[in-house]
C-alpha positions in Angstrom: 0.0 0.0 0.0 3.0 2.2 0.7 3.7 2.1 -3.3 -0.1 3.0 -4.0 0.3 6.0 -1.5 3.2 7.1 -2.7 1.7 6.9 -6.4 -1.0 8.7 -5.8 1.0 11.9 -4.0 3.1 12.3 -6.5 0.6 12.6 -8.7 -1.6 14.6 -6.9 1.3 17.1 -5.5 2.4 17.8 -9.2 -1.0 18.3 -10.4 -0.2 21.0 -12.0 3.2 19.6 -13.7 1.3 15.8 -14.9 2.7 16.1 -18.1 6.4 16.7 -16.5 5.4 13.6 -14.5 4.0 11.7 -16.9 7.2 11.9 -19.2 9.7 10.9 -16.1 7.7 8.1 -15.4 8.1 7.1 -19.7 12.0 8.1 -19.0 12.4 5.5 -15.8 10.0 2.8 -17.4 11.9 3.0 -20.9 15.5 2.9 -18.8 14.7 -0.1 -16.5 13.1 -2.1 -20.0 16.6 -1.5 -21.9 18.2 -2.3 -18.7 16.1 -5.7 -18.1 17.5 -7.2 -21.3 21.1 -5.7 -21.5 21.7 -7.7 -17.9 19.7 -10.6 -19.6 21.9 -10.4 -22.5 25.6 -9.9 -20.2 24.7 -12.3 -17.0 22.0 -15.2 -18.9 22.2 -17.2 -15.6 18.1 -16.5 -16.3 18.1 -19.5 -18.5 19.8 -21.9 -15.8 17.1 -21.1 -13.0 13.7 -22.5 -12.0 10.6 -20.8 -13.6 9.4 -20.2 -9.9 12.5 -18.1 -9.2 11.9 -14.7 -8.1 15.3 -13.3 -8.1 16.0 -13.7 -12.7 15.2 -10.4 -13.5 15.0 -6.5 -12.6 11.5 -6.4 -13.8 9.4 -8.1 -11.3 12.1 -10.9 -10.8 9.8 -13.7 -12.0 9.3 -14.5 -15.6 5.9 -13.9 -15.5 5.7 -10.8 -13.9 7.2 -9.0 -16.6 5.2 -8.3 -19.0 2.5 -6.2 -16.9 5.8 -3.9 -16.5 6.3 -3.4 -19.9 2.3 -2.6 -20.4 2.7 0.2 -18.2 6.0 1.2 -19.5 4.8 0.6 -23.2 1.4 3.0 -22.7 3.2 5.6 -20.9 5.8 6.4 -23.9 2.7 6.1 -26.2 0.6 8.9 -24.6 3.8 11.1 -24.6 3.5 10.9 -28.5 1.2 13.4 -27.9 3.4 16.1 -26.3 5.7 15.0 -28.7 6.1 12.2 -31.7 9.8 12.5 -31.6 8.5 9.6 -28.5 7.4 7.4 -31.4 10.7 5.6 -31.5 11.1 5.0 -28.1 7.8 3.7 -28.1 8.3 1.6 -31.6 11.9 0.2 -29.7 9.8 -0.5 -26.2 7.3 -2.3 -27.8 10.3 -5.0 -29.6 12.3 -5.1 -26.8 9.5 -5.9 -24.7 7.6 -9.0 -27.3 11.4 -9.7 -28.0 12.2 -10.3 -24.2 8.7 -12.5 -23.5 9.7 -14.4 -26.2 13.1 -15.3 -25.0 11.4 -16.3 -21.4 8.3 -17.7 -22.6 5.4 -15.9 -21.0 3.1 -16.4 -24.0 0.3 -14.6 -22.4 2.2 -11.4 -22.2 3.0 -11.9 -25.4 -0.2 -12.3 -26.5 -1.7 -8.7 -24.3 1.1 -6.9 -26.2 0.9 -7.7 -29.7 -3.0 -7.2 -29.0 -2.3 -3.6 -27.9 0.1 -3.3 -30.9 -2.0 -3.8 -33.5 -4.8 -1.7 -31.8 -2.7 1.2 -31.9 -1.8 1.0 -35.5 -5.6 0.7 -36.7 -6.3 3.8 -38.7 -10.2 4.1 -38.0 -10.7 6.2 -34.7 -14.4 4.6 -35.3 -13.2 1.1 -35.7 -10.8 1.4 -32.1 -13.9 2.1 -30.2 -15.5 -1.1 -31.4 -13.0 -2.9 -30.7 -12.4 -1.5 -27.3 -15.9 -2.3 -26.4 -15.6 -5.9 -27.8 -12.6 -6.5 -26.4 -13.8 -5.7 -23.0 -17.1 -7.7 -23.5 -14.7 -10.8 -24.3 -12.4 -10.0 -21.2 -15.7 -10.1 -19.0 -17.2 -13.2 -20.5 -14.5 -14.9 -20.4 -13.8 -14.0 -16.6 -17.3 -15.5 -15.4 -17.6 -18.4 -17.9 -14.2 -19.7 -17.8 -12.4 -18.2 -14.7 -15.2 -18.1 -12.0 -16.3 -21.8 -13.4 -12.7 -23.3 -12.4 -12.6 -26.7 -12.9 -16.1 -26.8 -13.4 -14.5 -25.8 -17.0 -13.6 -29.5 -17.7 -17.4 -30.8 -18.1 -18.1 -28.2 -20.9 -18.4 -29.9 -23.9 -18.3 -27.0 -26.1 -15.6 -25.4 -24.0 -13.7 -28.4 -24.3 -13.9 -28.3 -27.6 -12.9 -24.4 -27.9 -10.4 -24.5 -25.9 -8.9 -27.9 -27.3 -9.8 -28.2 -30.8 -10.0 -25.0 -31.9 -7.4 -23.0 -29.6 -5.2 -25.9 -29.5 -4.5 -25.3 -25.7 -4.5 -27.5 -22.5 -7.9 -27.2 -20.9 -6.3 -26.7 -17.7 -4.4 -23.5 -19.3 -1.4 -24.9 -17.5 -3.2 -26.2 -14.6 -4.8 -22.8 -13.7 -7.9 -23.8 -13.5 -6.8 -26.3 -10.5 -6.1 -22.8 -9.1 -8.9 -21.0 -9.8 -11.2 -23.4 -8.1 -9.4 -23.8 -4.4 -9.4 -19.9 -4.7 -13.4 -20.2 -5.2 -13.7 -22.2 -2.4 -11.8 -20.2 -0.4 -13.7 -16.8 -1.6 -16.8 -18.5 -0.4 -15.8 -19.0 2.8 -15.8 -15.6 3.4 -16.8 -13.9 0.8 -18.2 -10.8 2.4 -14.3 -9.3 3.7 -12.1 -12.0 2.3 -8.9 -13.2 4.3 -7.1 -9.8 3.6 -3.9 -8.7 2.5 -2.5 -12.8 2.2 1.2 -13.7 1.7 2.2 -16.5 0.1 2.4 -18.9 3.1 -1.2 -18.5 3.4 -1.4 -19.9 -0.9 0.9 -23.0 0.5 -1.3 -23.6 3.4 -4.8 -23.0 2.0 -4.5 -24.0 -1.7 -1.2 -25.1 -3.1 2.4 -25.6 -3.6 2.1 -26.3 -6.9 2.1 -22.2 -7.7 1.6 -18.8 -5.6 -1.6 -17.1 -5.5 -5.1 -17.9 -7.8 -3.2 -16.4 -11.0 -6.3 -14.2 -11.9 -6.6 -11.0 -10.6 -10.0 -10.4 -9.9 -9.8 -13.8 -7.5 -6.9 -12.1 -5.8 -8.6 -9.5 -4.9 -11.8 -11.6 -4.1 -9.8 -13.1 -1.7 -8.1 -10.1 0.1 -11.0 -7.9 0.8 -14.3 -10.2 -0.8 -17.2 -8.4 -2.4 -16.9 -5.3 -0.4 -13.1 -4.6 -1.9 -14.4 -5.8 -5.2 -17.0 -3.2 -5.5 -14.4 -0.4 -3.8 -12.5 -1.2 -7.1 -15.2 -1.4 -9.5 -16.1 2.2 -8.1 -12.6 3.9 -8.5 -12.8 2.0 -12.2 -16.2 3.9 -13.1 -15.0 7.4 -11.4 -11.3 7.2 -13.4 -13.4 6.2 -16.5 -16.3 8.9 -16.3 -13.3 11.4 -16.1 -11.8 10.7 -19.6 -15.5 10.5 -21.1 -15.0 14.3 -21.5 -12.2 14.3 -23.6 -12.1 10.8 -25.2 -10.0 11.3 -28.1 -7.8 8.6 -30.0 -5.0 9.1 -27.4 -7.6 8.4 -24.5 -8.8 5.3 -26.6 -5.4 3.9 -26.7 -5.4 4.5 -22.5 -8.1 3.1 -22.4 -7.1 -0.1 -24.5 -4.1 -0.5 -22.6 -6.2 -1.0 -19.1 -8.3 -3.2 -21.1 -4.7 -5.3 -22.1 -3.5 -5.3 -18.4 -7.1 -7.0 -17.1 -6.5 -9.5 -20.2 -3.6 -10.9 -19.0 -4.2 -10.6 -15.4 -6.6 -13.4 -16.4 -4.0 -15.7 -16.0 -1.1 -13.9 -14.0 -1.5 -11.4 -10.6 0.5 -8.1 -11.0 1.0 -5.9 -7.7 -2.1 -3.7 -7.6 -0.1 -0.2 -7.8 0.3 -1.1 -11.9 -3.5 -1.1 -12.2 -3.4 1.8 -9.9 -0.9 3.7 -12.2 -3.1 2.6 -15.2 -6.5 4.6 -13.4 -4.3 7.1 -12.5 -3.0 7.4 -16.0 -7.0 7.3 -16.8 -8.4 10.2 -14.0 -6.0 12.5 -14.8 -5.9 12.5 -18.8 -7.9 15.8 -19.3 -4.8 17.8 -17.1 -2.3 16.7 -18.2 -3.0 16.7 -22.2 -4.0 20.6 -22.3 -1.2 22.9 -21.7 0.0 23.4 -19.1 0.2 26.7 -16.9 3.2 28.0 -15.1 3.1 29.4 -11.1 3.4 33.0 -12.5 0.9 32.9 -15.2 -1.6 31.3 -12.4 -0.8 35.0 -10.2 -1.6 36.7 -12.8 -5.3 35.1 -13.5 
């Protein structure tokens, strides 16, 4: 929470200088991203580990955890296009560093969340990105209560089964997550008013697995930590940082928007600390300050 607060401050301190802050949060996002994969590229002891290691990388130290990083990083440096599109090439070499890094490590789901944001960005119809922001979203919902909230239930669904299977050509398990998503069910339901709170991962070992930290979907994860009553806190600060760009949704807000829409994607599957979807509604509340111009201290005097 310290992160969160601290987030939030800064942001709320230099509310008058967000696009200042904004473009030193794209300058420490892109530095850290070329730093991940020069150190993976000098010291590749990455390659010798265990996939559950923590300690591999700069960016999250986990594999997995990665590519939520380079989400955030990736939308930052786009929406400073618009105070300048000499960002464009840092945003163009973010973006292949980034798919190029989740490729050497294998997080496919990343993978997958990026090169979906990519190719949103590049459609020319300002029309056709608002469809399929909307659709997009629709599919991220239905498949959070049809798939994730049925667990293992998944595995009796013939037509599921044969999605998933036959037509995806993936495990029906999706790497035993479902297994996963069901003990964190059953555990939701036993309290699912308040949840358990703020759980480490000793509490995963002892009340659902070994086999992998956490429910590895973030919506459970939070279901689990504060129940229905922190679930609808977030749904609320969702709708508030969302009404706020309705104002002023141009193209740029679009693409924002589109990038939140990427990080709930793949937080189907993974859990990323909650001060990246923080950053993203952030990102989302303030949009109307810091895209119009900004005003200096003496030019406020003198209105």
């Amino acid at each position: 929470m310290v992160d969160g607060t601290l987030l939030l401050m800064l942001f709320h301190y230099y509310q008058h200088r967000l696009r200042m802050l904004v473009i030193a949060a794209n300058v420490f996002f892109s530095g850290v991203i070329y730093a991940n994969l020069a150190l993976m590229f000098f010291f590749p002891n990455w390659m010798f580990v265990a996939q559950d290691s923590f300690d591999s990388f700069i960016l999250g130290g986990n594999y997995n955890q990665m590519g939520g990083r380079f989400l955030c990083g990736i939308v930052t440096s786009v929406l400073c296009i618009k105070f300048n599109r000499k960002w464009l090439i840092n945003s163009i070499a973010l973006i292949v560093v980034a798919i190029a890094t989740l490729l050497f490590v294998g997080s496919m789901t990343a993978v997958t969340g990026l090169a979906v944001f990519t190719l949103f960005c590049i459609v020319p119809s300002f029309r056709l990105q608002r469809i399929g922001l909307v659709s997009f979203f629709i599919f991220y919902l239905l498949f959070q209560i049809f798939v994730c909230f049925r667990g293992e239930g998944l595995h009796n669904s013939e037509l599921a089964r044969y999605f998933i299977v036959d037509v995806l050509g993936k495990d029906i398990t999706f790497t035993n997550r479902t297994m996963m998503w069901d003990l964190a069910l059953r555990q939701f339901f036993q309290s699912p008013l308040v949840g358990f709170g703020c759980v480490d991962n000793d509490w995963y070992i002892n009340n659902m697995t070994s086999f992998a930290r956490g429910p590895h979907n973030f919506i459970l994860g939070q279901l689990i930590n504060g129940g229905v009553l922190l679930m609808s806190v977030l749904i609320g600060i969702v709708i508030i940082s969302v009404r706020r760009i309705l104002g002023c949704f141009d193209r740029m807000a679009c693409i924002l928007c589109m990038g939140l829409a990427t990080l709930c994607f793949m937080m189907l599957m993974e859990v990323y600390p909650f001060v990246l979807v923080l950053y993203m509604l952030v990102l989302l509340y303030y949009y109307p300050e810091y895209t119009t111009p900004e005003i200096s201290t003496d030019d406020e005097r003198e209105c």
